[in-house]
N, C-alpha and C positions, 0 to 999 in steps of 0.2 A: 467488548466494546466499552462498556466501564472504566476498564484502567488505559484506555485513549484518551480518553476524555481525561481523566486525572492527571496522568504518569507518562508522557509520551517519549520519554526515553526508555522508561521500562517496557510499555506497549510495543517499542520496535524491536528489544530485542526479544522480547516473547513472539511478536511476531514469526521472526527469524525461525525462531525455535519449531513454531506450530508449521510454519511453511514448509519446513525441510521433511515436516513429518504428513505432508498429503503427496500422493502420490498423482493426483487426477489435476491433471493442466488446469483445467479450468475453473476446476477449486481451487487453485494456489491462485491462481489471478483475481479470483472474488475475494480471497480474503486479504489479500495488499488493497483492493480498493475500498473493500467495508472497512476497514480498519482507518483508513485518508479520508474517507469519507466522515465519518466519526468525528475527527480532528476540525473538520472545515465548519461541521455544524456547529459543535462547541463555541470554537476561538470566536468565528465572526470576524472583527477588525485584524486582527492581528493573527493569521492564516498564514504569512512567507515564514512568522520565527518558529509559529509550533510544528508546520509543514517540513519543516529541515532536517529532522531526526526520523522521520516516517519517511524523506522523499530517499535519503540513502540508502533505508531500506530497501525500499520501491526500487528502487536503482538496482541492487543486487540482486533480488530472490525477483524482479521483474522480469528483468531481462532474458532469462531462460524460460521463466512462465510465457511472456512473449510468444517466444518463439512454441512453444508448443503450444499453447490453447488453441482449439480451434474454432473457436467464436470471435469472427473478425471486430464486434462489438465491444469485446470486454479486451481484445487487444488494445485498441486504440483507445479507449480509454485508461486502460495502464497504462502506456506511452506517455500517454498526457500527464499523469501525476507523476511520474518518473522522472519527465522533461518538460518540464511546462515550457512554454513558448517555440517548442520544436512543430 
């Protein structure tokens, strides 16, 4: 959570990294949003430009987590940081 806060270009590709390495749906979907969530506390005002390197993320390793987690709770909430406004 640390280097979100610092580094969020490096956070998303460790993210990447650390996601590919959980095997349980619903852990990979928890840690795409602790990770966004991390970002959003930090920034405050300026949330769309440091969100855009973490939402690509989101966007990739989401999209399957998606689809497998089965807590419709933490689905749609990755949806929403994946695609805001959808």
């Amino acid at each position: 959570r640390a280097e979100a806060l610092t580094a969020p270009e490096a956070a998303a590709r460790h993210l990447e990294e650390a996601v590919g390495l959980l095997t349980d749906p619903a852990e990979r979907a928890e840690a795409v949003l602790e990770l966004c969530n991390a970002h959003v506390l930090r920034q405050g005002d300026c949330v769309e430009s440091v969100m855009r390197p973490l939402r690509g993320a989101a966007w990739r390793l989401g999209e399957q987590a998606e689809l497998d987690c089965p807590d419709p709770d933490v689905r749609l909430r990755l949806r929403a940081v994946a695609h805001p406004g959808v």
